[in-house]
N, C-alpha and C positions, 0 to 999 in steps of 0.2 A: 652407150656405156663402154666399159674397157673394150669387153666381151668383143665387141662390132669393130673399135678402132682399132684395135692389137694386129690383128692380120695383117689392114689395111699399112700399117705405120711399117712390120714386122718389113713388109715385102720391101720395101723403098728405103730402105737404112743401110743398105750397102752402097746405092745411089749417091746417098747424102754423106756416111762417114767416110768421108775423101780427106786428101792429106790437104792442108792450109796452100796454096800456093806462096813461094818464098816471095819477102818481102825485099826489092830491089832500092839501090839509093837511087832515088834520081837525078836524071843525069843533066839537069837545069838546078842553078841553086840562086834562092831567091836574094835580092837585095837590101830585103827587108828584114828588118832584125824584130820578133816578136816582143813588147811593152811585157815586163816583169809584174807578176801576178803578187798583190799583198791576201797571201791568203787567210791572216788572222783577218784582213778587215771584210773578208766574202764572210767568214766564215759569223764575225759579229752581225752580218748584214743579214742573215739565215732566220724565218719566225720559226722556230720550232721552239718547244717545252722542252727548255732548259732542268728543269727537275729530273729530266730520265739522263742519268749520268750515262759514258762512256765503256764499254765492256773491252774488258783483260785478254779475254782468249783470242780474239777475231784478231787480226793482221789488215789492211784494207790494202785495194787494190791488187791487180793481178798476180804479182810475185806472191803475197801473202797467199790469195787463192790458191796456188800453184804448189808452194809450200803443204798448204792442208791436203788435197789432193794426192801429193807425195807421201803424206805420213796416212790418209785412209789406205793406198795403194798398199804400202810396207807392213802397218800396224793391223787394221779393222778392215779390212776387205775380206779375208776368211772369215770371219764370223757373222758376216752380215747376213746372208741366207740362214743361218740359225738363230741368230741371238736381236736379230735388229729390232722387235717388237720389244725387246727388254729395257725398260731406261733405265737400269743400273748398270747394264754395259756397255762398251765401251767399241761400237760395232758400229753405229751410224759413220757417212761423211764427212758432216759437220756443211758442207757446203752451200748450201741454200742461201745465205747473205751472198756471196762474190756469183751465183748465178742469178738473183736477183738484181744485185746492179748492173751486170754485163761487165761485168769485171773476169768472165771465166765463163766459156761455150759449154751448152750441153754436148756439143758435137765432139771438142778435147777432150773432157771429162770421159767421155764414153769412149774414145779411140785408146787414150791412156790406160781406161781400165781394163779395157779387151786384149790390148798389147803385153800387159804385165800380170794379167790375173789367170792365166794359162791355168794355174793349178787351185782355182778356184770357180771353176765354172760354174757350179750351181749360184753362187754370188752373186759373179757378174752377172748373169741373166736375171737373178732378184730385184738385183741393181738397174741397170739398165731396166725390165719393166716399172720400174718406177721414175726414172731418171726421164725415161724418156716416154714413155707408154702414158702412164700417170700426169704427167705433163704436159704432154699434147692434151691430153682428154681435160684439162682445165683450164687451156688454152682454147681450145674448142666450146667448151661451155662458155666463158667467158664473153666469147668472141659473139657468138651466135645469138647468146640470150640477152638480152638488153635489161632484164630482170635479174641479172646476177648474184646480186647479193641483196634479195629480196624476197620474203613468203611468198611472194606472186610469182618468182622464179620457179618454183617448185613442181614437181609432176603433179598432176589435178588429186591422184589418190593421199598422197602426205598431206596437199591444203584441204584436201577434205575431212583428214584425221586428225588434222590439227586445230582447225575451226571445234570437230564435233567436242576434244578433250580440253582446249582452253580455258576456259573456266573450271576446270576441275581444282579441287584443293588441293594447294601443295603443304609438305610437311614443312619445309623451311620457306622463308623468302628473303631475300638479299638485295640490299641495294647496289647500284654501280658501284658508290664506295667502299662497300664492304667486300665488293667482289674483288675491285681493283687492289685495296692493300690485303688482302688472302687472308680474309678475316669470316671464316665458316666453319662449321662443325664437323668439317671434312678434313681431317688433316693432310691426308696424302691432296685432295684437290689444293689446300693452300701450300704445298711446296711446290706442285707443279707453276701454280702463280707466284711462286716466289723465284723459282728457275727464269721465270719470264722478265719480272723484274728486276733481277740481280744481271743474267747472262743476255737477257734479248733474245731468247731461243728457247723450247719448247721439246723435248722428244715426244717425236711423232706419236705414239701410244697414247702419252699424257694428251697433248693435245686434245684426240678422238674425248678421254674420257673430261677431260676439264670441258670442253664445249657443249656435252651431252649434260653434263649437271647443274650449267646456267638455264638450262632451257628448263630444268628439274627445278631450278628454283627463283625464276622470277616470274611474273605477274603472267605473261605471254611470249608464243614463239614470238612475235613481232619485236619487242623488248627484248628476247633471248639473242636474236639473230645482232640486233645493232649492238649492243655491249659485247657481246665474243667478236665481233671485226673490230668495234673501239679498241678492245682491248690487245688485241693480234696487230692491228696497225700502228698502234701508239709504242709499242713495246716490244715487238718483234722487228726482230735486224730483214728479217726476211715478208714483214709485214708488205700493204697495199701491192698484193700478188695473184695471180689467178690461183694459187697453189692454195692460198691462204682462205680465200673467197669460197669455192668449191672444199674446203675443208670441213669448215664452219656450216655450208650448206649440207654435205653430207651429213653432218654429225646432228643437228638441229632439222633439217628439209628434209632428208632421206634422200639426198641428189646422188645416182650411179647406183644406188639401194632398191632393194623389195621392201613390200610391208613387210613383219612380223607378227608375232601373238601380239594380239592388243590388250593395251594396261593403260592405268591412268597418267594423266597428263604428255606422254608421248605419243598414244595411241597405237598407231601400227611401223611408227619411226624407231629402229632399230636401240634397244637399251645396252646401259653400258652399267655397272655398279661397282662399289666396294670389293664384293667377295671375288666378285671376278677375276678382277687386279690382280687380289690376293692369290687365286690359282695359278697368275700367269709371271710375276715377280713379285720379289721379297719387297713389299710393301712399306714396312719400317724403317727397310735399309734405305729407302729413297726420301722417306721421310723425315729421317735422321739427317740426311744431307743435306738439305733445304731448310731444317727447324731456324725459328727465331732465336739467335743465340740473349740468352740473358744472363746478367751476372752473377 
């Protein structure tokens, strides 16, 4: 768990956050002239589901990444040790697409924000445990467990709680499809589906509780677990990730979790609810954001 790898990570990160060695021209230059790339015709040649349109906010490739990084550093770096578990503000990154395609080192990111967050130290350290702590530790699960994004992945105590509440009745049930276009009697869960759909991104908060109420209401975790990574991989910019895999696990598995009080249908796998939300942000206002607009 964090707990065990924090230290170990903790110690060795002055090791590792070294400055890039400059990048030299070389002093051989070739004679060959690289064949000009058609990249509409790569890009027609691509099987992916055309139905999921292209997102407004994200920039791609490195400058883009660099650029966001520049405005978390200036704009939402203060606030993130306070305010980042809220998705109506405005305190996250944003970063996780351009570190998922390796388009942007956790290794920058973290030199950059240590260099410039001087007067926000509790942040940066927020930050960084997550950037990097959080990270390794799903990189590590990942790596290690060949069961990764599978009930069978799970510590023996959650597949045991889970087997015994499976069959319990649930109060709603939902198909893929109904889950997919955010069609449930949860409104705040269907704007967090609809933030997915519209942006390709997720505030991590919503995520924990959208993941935790598919499992609330389909048939079985086994069902719960494959529709929240269809879902996360088909639709998230930052999808088919260990970030994302270990998400979905924690949130449905109880992976890096204790048990808790036991109740139906999740057993002793940590609960997440409505009212909850509601103590921790303004509910409506995130709702209002994401509604279906009608005429």
């Amino acid at each position: 768990g964090a707990r065990t790898i924090r230290g170990k990570i903790t110690k060795q990160l002055p090791d590792f956050l070294t400055e890039f060695p400059p990048v030299d021209t070389h002093p051989h230059a070739s004679k060959k002239t690289a064949k000009s790339v058609n990249w509409e015709e790569v890009l027609d040649s691509v099987e992916v589901d055309r139905t999921v349109g292209e997102v407004e906010w994200a920039r791609p490739g490195t400058s883009g990444g660099m650029a966001m990084l520049e405005s978390f550093i200036q704009q939402r770096l203060r606030l993130f040790a306070t305010e980042r578990n809220n998705p109506n503000s405005e305190a996250v990154s944003h970063l996780s697409p351009w570190l998922r395609a390796g388009q942007l080192s956790a290794q920058r990111v973290v030199k950059e924000v240590q260099r410039w967050g001087k007067n926000a130290r509790e942040s940066v350290a927020s930050f960084t445990e997550e950037l990097v702590v959080r990270r390794e530790l799903a990189d590590n699960f990942c790596y290690y467990n060949k069961e990764y994004d599978s009930i069978a992945g799970a510590y023996d105590w959650a597949k045991t709680t889970l087997k015994i509440h499976a069959k319990d009745k649930r109060a709603y049930l939902y198909t893929q499809e109904q889950l997919e276009t955010g069609k449930t009697h949860d409104q705040l869960w269907n704007a967090a589906q609809r933030q997915l759909l519209l942006e390709g991104k997720m505030h991590g908060f919503m995520r924990m509780y959208w993941a935790k109420k598919i499992l609330e209401w389909t048939s079985s975790p086994e069902e719960a677990l494959t529709i929240a990574l269809y879902l996360n991989d088909h639709y998230s910019l930052d999808g088919c990730d260990p970030n994302g895999y270990v998400g979905c696990m924690w949130s449905i598995c109880g992976i890096h979790d204790q048990g808790w009080a036991e109740r139906p249908v999740f057993g002793k796998v940590r609960y997440m609810n409505y009212a909850g939300c509601k103590r921790k942000f303004d509910v409506s206002r995130f709702e209002r954001k994401y509604a279906v607009k009608t005429d």
